[in-house]
BALOBA-1460 file (C-alpha; in Angstrom, 3 decimals):
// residues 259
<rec num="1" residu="x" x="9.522" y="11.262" z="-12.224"/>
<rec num="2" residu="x" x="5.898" y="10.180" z="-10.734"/>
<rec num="3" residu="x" x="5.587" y="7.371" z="-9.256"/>
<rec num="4" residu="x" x="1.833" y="5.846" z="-10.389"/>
<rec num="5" residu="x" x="1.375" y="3.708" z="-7.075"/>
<rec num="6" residu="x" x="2.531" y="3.575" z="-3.676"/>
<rec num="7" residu="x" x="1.871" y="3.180" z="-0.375"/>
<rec num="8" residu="x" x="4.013" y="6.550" z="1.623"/>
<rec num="9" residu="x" x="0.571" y="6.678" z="3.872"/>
<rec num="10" residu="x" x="1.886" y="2.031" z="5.293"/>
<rec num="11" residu="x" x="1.871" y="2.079" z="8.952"/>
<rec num="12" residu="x" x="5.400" y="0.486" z="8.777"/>
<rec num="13" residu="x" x="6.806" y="4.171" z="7.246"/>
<rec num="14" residu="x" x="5.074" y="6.440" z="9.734"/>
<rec num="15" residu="x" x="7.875" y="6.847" z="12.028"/>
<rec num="16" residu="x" x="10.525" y="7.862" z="8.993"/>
<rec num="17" residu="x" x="7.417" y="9.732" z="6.580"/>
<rec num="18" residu="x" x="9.345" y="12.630" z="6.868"/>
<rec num="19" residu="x" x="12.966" y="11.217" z="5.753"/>
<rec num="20" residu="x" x="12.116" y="8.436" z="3.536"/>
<rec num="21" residu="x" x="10.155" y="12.456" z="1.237"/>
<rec num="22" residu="x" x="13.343" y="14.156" z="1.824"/>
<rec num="23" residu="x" x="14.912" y="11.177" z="0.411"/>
<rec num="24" residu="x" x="12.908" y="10.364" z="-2.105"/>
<rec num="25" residu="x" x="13.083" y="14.034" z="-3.371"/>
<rec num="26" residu="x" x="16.079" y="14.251" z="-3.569"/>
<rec num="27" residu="x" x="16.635" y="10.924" z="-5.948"/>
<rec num="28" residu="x" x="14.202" y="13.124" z="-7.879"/>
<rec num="29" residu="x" x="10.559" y="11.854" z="-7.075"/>
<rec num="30" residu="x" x="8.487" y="14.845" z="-8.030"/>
<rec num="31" residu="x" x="5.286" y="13.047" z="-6.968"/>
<rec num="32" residu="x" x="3.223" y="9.763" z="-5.087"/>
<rec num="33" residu="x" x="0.112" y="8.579" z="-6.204"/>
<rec num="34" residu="x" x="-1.639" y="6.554" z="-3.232"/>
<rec num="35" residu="x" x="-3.574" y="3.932" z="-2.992"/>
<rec num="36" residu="x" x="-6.604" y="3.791" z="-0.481"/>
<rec num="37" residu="x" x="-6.706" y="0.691" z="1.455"/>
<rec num="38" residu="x" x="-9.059" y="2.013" z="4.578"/>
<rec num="39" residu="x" x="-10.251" y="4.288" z="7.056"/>
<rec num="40" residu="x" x="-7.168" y="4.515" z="9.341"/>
<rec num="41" residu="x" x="-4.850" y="4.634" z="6.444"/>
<rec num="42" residu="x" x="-7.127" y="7.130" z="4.994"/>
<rec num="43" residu="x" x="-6.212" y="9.481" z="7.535"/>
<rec num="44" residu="x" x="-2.764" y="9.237" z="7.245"/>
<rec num="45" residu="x" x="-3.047" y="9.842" z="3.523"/>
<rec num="46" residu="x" x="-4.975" y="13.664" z="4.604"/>
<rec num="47" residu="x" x="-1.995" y="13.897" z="6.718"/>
<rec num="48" residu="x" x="0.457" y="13.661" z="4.948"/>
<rec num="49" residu="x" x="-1.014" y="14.952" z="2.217"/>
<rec num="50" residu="x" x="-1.651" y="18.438" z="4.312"/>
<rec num="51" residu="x" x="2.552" y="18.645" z="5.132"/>
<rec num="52" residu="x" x="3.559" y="18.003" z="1.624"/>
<rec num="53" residu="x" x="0.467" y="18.973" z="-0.854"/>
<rec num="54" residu="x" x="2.586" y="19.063" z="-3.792"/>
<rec num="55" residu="x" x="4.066" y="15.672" z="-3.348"/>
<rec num="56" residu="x" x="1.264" y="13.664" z="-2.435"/>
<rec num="57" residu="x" x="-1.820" y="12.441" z="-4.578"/>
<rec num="58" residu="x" x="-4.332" y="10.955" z="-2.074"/>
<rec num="59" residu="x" x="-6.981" y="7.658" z="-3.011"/>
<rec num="60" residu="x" x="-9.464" y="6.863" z="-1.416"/>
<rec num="61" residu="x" x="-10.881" y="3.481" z="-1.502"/>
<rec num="62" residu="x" x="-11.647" y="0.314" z="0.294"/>
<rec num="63" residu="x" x="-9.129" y="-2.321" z="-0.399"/>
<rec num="64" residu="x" x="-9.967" y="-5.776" z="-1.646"/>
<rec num="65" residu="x" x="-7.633" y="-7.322" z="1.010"/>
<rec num="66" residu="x" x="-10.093" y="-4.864" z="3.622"/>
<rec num="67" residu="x" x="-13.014" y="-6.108" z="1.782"/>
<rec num="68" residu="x" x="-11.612" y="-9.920" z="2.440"/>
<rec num="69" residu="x" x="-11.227" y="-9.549" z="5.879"/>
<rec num="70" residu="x" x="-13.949" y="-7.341" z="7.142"/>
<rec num="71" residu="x" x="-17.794" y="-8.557" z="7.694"/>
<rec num="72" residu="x" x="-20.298" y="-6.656" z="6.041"/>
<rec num="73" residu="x" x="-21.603" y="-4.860" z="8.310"/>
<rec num="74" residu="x" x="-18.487" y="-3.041" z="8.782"/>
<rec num="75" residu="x" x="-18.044" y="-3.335" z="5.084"/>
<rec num="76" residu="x" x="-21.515" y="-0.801" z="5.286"/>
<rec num="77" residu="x" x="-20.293" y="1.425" z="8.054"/>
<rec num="78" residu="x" x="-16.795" y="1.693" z="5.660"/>
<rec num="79" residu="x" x="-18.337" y="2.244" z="2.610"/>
<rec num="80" residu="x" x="-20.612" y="5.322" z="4.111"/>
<rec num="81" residu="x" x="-17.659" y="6.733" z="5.567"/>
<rec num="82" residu="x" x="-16.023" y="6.675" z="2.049"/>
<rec num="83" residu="x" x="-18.953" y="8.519" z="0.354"/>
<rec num="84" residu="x" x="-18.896" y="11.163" z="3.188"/>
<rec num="85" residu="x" x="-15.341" y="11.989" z="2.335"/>
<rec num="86" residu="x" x="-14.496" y="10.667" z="-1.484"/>
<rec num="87" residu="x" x="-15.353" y="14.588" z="-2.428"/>
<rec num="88" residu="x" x="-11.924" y="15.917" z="-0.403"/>
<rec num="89" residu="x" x="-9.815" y="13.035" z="-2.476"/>
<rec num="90" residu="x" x="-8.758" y="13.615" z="-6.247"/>
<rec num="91" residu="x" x="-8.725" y="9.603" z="-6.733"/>
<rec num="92" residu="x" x="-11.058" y="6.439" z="-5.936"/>
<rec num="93" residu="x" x="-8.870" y="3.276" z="-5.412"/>
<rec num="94" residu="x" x="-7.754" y="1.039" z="-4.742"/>
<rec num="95" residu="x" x="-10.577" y="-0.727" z="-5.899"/>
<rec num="96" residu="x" x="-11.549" y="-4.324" z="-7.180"/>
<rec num="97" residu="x" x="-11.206" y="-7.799" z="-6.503"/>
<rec num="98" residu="x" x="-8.189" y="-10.697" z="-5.185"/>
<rec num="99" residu="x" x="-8.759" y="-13.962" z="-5.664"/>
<rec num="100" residu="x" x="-4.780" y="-15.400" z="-4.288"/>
<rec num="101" residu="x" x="-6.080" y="-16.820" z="-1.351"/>
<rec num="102" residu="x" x="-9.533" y="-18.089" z="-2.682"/>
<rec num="103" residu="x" x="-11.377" y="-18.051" z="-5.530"/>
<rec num="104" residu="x" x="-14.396" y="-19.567" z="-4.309"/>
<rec num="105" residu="x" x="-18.007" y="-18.344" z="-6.185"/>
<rec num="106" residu="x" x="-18.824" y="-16.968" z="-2.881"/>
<rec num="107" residu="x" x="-15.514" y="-14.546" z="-2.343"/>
<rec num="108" residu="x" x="-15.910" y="-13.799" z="-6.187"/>
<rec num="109" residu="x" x="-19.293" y="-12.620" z="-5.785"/>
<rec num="110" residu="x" x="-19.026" y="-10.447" z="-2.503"/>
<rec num="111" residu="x" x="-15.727" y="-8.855" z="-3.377"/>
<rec num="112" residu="x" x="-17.787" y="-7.809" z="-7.285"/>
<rec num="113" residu="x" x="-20.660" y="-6.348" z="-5.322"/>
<rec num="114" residu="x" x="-17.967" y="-3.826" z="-3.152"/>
<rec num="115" residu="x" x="-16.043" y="-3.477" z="-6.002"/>
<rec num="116" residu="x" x="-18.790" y="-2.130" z="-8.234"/>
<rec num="117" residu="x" x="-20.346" y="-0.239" z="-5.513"/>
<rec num="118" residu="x" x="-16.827" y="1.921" z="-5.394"/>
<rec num="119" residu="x" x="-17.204" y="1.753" z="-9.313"/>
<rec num="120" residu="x" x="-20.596" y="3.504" z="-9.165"/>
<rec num="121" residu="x" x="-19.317" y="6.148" z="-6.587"/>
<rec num="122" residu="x" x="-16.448" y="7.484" z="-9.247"/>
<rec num="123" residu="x" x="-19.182" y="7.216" z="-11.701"/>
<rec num="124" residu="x" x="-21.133" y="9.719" z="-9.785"/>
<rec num="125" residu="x" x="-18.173" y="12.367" z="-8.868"/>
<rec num="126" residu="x" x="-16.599" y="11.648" z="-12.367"/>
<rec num="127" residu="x" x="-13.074" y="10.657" z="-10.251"/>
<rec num="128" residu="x" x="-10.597" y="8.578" z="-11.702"/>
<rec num="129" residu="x" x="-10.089" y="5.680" z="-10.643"/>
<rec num="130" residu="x" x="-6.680" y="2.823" z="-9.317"/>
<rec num="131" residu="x" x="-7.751" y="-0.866" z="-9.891"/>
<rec num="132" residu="x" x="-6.716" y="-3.776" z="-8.172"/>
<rec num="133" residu="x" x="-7.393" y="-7.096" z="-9.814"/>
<rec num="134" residu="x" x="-5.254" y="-10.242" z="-8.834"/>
<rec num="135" residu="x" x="-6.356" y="-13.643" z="-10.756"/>
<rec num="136" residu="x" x="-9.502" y="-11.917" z="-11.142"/>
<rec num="137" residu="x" x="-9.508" y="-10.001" z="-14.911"/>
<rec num="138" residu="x" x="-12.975" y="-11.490" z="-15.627"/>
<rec num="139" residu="x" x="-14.383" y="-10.632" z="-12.559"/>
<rec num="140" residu="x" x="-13.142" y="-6.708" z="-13.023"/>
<rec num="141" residu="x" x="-13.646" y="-6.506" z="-16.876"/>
<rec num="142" residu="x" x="-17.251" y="-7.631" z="-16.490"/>
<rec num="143" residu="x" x="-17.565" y="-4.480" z="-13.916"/>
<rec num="144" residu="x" x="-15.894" y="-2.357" z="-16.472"/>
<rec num="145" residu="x" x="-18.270" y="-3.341" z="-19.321"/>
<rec num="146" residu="x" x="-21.536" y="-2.691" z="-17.151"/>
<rec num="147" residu="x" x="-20.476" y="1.352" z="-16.917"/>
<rec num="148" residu="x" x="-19.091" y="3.988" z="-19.244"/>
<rec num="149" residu="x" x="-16.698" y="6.992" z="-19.034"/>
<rec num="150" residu="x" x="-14.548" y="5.543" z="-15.818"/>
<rec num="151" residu="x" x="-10.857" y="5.735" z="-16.214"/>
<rec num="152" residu="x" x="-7.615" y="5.467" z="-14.393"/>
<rec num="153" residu="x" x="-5.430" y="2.786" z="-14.028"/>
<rec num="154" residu="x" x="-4.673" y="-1.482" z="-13.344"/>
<rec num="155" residu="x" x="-2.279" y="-1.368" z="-11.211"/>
<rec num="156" residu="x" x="1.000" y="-4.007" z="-10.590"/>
<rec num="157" residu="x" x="-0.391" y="-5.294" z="-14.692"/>
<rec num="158" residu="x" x="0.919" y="-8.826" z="-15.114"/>
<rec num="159" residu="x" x="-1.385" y="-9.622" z="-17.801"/>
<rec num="160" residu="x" x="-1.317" y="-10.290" z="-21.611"/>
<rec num="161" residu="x" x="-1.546" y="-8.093" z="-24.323"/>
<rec num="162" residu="x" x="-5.045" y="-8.832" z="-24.901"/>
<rec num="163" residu="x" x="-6.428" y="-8.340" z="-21.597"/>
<rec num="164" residu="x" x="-4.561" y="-5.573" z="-21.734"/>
<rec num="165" residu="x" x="-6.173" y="-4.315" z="-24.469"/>
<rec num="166" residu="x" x="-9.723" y="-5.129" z="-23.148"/>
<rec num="167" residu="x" x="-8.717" y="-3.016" z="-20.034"/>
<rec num="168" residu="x" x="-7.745" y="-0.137" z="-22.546"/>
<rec num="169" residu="x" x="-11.182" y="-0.018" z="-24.136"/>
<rec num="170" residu="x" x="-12.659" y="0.867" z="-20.653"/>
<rec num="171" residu="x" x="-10.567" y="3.864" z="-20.112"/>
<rec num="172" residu="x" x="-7.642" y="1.612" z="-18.572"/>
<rec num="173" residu="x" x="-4.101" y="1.815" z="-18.550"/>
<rec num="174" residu="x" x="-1.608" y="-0.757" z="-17.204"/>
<rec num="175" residu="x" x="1.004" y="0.775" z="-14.643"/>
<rec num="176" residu="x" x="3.865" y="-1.704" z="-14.776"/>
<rec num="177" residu="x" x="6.408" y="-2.467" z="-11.548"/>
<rec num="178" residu="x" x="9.003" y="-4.747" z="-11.116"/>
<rec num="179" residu="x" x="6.665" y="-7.469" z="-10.848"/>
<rec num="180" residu="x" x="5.068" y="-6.809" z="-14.388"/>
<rec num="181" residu="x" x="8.178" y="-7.514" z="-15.546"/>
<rec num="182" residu="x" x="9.673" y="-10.442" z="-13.585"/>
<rec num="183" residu="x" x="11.011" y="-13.097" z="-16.069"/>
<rec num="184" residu="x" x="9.937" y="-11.388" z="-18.954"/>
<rec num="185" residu="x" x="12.448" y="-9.477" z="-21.729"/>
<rec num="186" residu="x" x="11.232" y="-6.222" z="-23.087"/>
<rec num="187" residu="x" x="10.143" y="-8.356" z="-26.249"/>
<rec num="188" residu="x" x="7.319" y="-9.966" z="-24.848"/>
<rec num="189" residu="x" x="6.000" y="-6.579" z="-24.097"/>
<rec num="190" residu="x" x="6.095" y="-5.687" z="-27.873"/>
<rec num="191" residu="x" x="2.073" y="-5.081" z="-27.454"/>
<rec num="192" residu="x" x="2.897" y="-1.720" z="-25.185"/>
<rec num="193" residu="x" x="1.655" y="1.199" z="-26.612"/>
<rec num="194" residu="x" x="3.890" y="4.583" z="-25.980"/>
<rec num="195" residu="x" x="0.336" y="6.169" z="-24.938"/>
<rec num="196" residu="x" x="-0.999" y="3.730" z="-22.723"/>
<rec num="197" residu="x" x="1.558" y="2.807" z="-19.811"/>
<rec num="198" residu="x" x="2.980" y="4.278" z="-16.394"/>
<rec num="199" residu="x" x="5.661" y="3.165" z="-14.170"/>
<rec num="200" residu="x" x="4.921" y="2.659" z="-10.566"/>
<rec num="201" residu="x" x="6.721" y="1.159" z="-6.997"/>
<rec num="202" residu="x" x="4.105" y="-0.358" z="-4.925"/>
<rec num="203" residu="x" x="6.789" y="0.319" z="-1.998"/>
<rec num="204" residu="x" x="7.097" y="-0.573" z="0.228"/>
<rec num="205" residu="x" x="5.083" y="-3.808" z="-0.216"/>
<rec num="206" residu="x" x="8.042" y="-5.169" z="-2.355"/>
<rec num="207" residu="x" x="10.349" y="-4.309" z="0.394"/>
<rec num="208" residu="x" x="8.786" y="-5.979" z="3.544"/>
<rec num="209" residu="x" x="11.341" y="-5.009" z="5.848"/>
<rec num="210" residu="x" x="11.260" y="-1.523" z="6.645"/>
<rec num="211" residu="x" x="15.310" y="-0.526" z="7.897"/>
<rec num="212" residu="x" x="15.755" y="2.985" z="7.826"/>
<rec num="213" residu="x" x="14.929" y="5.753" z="5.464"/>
<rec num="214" residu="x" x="17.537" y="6.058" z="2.909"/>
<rec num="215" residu="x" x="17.370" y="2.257" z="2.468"/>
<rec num="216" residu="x" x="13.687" y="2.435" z="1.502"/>
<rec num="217" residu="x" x="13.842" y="5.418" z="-0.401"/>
<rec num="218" residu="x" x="17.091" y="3.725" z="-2.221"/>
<rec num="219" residu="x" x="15.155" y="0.584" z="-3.184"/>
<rec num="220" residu="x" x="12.178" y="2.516" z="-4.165"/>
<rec num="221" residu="x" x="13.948" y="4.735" z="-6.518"/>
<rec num="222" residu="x" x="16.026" y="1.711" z="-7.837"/>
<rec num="223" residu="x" x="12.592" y="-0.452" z="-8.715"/>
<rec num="224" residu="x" x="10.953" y="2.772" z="-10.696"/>
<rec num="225" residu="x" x="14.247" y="3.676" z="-12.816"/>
<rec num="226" residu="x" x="14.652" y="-0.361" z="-13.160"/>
<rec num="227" residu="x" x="11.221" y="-0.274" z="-14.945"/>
<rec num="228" residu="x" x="11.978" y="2.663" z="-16.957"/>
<rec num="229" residu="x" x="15.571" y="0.918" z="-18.412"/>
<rec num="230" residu="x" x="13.466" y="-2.313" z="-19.108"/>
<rec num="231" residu="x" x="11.229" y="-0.096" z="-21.153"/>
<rec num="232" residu="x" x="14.022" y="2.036" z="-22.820"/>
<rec num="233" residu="x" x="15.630" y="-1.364" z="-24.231"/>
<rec num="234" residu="x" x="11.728" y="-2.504" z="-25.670"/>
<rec num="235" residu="x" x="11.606" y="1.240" z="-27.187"/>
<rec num="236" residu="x" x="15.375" y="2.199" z="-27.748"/>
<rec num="237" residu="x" x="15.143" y="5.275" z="-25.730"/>
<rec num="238" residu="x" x="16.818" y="6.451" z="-22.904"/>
<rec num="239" residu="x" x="15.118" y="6.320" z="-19.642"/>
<rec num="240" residu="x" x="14.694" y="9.959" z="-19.032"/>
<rec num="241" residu="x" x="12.258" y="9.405" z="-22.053"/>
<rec num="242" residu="x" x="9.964" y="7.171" z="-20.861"/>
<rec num="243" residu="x" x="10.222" y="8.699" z="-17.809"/>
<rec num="244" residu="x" x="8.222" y="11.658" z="-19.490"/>
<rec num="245" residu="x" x="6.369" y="9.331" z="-21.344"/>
<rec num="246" residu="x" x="4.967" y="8.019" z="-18.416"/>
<rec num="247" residu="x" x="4.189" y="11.378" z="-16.855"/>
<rec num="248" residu="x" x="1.929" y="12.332" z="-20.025"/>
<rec num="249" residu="x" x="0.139" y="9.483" z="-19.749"/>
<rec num="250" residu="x" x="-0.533" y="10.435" z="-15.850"/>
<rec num="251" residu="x" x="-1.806" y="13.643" z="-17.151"/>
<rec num="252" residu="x" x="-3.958" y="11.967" z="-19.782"/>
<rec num="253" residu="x" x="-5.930" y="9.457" z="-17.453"/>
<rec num="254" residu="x" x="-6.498" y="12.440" z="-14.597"/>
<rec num="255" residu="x" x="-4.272" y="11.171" z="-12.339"/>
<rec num="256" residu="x" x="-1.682" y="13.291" z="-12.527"/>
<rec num="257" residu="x" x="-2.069" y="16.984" z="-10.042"/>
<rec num="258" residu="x" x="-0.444" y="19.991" z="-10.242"/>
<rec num="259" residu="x" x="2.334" y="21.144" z="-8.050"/>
């Protein structure tokens, strides 16, 4: 079991890092894929990363949410910091573009140009990459279609099969959480190809309050295997099955490191 995306390296788990592994190990959590958000949280990703090598999977990336709320000359100061040290992480991301809070042209415009700045930089080290696009798919799949041979994953995927799809033909997989399938039956994901999906947590953002260790890890665990059931009932298989299915497809799109 891999989790695809999650956030070990959150301020909020610092104090109980070491616990909430234990913990999450033990519920059988072979490995975390990150996702970058800045430079602080950067360094807590090398941390961590240094006491438990075979259980975390670093990114590096600036987040849209950073990008949002940070000027641009810090935006410059960030983004030279992140080609200084993108060559000691295996992943860039998470990258692209959030429109919740506004979608003005002006916010769509400056959070492209970031975006496909951190586009061009796994272009050049040939990195995989972890999207980010929230009521923004045209905005990212324009990005995509300007460049070739990028791949990775669009993380927390909410979208239809045919953006789907259009993601897919960029080197683009969706990694599905319990939001991707909020209110939805495993029929109306009758589009999802066996070869092109992975399960992730996003924890602890779905779990806002932080209590102790075991409770987070016991929530986390609960939101993966809940995605892997859903998907069992669309495909008739039991979880452990998808489970592995889902770990291929890891392996296939480079994200996936050996332990």
């Amino acid at each position: 079991m891999i989790d695809a995306h999650g956030h070990i390296s959150d301020p909020r788990l610092e104090a109980v890092a070491e616990q909430l592994i234990d913990n999450l190990r033990r519920r059988g959590l072979k490995q975390i894929i990150l996702g970058g958000v800045g430079p602080d949280e950067w360094l807590r990703q090398e941390s961590l990363k240094k006491r438990y090598p075979d259980f975390i999977v670093p990114a590096i990336g600036i987040h849209p949410w950073t990008v949002r709320d940070t000027h641009d000359p810090e935006l410059e100061n960030i983004f030279s910091q992140l080609e200084q040290s993108a060559s000691r992480f295996p992943i860039i991301g998470e990258v692209g573009v959030d429109f919740y809070r506004s979608n003005a042209a002006e916010d769509k415009t400056r959070q492209a140009h970031w975006c496909e700045r951190q586009l061009d930089l796994a272009a050049r080290l040939g990195k995989p990459l972890v999207l980010h696009a929230v009521r923004g798919h045209d905005v990212m799949l324009q990005a995509l279609q300007k460049r070739s041979g990028l791949r990775g994953l669009i993380h927390g995927f909410t979208g239809s099969a045919q953006i789907a799809s259009d993601y897919q033909r960029f080197g683009f997989i969706p990694s599905l959480g319990v939001r991707s399938i909020q209110r939805r039956t495993p029929t109306d994901f009758a589009w999802l190809k066996k070869s092109a999906f992975v399960i992730e947590s996003d924890a602890p953002s779905n779990h806002l309050q932080v209590v102790d260790a075991e409770t987070v890890a016991e929530s986390w665990i609960q939101d993966l295997n809940s995605v892997a059931a859903f998907l069992g009932k669309l495909w008739s298989m039991d979880p452990q099955g998808v489970w592995e299915l889902s770990d291929q497809n890891l392996s296939l799109i480079g994200l996936r490191q050996s332990s």
